[in-house]
Backbone as CSV, one residue per row, in Angstrom:
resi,resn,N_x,N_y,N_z,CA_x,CA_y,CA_z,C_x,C_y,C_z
1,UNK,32.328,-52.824,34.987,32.157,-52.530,33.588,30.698,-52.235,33.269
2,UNK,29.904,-52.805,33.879,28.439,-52.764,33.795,27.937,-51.163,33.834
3,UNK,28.538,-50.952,35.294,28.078,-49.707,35.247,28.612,-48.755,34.656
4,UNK,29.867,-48.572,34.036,30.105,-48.070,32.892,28.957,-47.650,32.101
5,UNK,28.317,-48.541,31.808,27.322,-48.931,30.884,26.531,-47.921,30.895
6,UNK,25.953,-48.481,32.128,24.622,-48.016,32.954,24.798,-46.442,32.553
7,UNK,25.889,-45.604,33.014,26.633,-44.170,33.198,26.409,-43.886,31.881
8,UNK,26.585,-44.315,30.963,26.537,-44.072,29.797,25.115,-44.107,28.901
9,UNK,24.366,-45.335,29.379,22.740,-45.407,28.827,22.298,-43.974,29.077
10,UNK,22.666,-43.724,31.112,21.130,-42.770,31.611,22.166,-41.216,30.725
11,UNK,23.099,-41.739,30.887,23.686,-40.157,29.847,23.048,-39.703,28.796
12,UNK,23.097,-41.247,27.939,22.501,-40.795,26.519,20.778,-40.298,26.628
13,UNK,20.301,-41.100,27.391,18.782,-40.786,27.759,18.678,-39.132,28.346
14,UNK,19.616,-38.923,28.983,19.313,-37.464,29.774,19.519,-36.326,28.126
15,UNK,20.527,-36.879,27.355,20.978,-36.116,26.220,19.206,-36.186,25.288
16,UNK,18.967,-37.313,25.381,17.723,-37.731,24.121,16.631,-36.781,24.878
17,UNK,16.381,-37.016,25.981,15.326,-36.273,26.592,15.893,-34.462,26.672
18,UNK,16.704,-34.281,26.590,16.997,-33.152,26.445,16.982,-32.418,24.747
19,UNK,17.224,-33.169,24.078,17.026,-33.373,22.506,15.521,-33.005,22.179
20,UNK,14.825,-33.614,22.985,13.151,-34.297,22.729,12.206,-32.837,22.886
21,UNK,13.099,-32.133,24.158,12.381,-31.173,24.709,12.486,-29.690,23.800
22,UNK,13.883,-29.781,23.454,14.204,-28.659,22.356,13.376,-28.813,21.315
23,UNK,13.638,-30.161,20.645,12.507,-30.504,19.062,10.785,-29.780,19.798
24,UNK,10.552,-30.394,20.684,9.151,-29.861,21.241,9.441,-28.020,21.201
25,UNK,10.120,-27.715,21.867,10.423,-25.939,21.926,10.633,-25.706,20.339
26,UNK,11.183,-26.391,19.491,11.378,-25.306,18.094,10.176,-26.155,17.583
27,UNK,9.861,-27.155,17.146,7.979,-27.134,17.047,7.016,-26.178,17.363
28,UNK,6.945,-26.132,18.785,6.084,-24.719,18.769,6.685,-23.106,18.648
29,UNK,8.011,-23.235,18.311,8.025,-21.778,17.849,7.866,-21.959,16.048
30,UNK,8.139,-22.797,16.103,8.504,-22.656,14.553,6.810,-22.631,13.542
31,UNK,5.594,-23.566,14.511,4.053,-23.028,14.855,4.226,-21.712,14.947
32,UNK,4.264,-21.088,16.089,4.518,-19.830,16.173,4.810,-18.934,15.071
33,UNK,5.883,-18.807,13.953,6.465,-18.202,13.640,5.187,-18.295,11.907
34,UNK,4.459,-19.699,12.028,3.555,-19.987,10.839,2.812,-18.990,10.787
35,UNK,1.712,-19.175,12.390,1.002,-18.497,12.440,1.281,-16.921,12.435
36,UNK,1.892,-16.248,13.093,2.385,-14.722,12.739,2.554,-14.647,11.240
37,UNK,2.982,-15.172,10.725,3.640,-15.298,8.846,2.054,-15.117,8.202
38,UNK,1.431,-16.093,8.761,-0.201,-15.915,8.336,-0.877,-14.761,8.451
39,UNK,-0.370,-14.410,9.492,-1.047,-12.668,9.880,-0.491,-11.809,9.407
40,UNK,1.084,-11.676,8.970,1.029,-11.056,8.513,0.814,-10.483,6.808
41,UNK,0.361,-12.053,6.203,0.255,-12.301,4.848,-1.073,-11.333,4.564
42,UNK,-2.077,-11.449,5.859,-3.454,-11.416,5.329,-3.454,-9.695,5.658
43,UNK,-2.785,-9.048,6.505,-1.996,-7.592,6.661,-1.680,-7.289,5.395
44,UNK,-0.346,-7.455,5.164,0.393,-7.211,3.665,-0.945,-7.130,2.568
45,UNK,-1.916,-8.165,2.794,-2.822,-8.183,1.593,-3.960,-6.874,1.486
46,UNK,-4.167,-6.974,3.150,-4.876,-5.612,3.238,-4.235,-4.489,3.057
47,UNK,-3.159,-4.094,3.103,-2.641,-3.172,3.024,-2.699,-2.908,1.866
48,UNK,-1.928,-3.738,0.583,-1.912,-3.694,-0.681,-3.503,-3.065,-1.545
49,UNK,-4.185,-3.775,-0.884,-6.126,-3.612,-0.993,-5.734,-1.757,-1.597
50,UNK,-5.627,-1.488,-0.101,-5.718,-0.106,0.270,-4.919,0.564,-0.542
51,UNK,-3.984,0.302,-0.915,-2.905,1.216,-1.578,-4.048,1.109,-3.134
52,UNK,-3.627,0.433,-3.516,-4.890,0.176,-4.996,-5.774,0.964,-5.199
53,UNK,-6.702,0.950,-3.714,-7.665,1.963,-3.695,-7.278,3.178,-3.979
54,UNK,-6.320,3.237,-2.917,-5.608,5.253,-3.568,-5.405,5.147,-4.394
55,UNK,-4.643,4.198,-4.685,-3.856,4.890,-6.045,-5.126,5.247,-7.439
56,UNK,-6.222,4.492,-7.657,-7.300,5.112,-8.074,-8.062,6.423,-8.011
57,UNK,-8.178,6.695,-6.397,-8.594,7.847,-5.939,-7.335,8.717,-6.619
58,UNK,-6.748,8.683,-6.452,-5.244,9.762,-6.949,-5.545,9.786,-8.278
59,UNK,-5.655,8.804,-8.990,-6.359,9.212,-10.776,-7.266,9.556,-11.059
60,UNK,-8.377,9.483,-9.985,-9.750,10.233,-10.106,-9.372,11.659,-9.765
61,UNK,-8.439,11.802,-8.815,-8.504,13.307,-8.284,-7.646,14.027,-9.436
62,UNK,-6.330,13.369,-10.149,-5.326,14.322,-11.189,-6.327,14.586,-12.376
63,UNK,-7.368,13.421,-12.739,-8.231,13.461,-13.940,-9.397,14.689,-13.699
64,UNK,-9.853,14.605,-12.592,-10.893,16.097,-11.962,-9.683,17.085,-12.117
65,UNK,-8.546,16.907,-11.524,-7.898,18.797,-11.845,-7.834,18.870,-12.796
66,UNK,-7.492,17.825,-14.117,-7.436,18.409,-15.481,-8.514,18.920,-15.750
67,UNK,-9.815,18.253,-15.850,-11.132,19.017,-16.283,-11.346,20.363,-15.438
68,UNK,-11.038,20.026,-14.647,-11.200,21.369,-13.702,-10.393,22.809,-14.408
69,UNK,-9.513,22.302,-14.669,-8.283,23.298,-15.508,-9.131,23.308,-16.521
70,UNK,-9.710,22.603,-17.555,-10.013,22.352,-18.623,-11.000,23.286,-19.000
71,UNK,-11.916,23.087,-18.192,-13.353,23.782,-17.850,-12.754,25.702,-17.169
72,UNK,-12.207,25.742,-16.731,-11.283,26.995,-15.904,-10.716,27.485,-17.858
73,UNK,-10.150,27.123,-18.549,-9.558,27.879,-19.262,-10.354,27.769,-20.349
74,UNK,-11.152,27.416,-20.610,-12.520,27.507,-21.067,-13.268,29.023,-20.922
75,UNK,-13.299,28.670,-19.336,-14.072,30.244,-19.018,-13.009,31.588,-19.286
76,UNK,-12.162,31.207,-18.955,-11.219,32.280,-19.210,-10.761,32.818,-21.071
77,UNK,-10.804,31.740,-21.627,-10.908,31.839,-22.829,-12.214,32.650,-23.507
78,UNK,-13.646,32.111,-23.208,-14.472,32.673,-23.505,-15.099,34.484,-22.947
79,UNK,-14.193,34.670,-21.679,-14.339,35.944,-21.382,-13.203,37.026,-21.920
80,UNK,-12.543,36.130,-22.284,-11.294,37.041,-23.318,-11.861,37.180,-24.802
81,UNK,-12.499,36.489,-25.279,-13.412,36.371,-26.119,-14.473,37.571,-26.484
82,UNK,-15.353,37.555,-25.779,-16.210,38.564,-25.061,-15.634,39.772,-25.091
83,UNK,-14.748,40.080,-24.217,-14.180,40.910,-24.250,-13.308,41.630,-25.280
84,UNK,-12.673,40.906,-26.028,-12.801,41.060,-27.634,-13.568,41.749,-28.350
85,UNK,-14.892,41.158,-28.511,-16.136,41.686,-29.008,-16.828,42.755,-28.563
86,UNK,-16.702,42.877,-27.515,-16.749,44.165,-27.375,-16.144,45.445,-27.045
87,UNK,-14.410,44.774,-27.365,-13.842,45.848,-27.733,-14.222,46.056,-29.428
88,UNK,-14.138,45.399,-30.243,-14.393,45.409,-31.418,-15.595,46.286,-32.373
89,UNK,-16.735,45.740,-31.261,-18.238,46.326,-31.197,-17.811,47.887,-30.529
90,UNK,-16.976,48.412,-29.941,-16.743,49.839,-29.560,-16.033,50.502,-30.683
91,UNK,-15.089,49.655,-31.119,-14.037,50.631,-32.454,-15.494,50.521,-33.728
92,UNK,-15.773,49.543,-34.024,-17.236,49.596,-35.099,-18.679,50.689,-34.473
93,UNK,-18.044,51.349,-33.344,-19.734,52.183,-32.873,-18.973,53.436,-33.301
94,UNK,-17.549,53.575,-32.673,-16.542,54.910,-32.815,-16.657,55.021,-34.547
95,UNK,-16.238,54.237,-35.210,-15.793,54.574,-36.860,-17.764,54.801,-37.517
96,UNK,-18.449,53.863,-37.307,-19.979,54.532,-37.152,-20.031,56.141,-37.164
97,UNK,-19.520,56.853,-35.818,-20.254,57.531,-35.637,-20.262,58.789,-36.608
């Protein structure tokens, strides 16, 4: 009966130590899995950084094409203008003459 026993202690011990070794294996993955999570937090953050940045640059650049347009139909306006005037200044030299 004893050794019954016995059969049964080193069982449970082989089970506990086998228990012991897994808890140790998902401990360090589950470390593992912190540290990557960390890296990739401080990634994600840089990344985000960056996007921000464009997305600024992208409102600096749509805000320059408007002026750019702005300034562009400006000139185009004022040479239609011009040109006006001196069609105008030609019919006033013709009825002159």
């Amino acid at each position: 009966m004893l050794d019954v026993y016995k059969e049964e202690i080193q069982r449970l011990k082989g089970n506990i130590n086998s228990l012991m070794k897994i808890s140790e294996s998902n401990k360090l993955e589950a470390q593992n899995i912190k540290e990557r999570n960390e890296e990739l937090e401080v990634i994600i953050k840089e990344k985000e950084l960056i996007i921000e940045d464009l997305e600024v640059k992208y409102k600096n650049l749509l805000n320059a094409k408007v002026l750019s347009e702005i300034e562009s139909s400006k000139d185009n306006t004022r040479k239609t203008i011009n040109n006006l005037v001196r069609e105008i200044d030609k019919c006033l030299a013709l009825l002159n003459d």
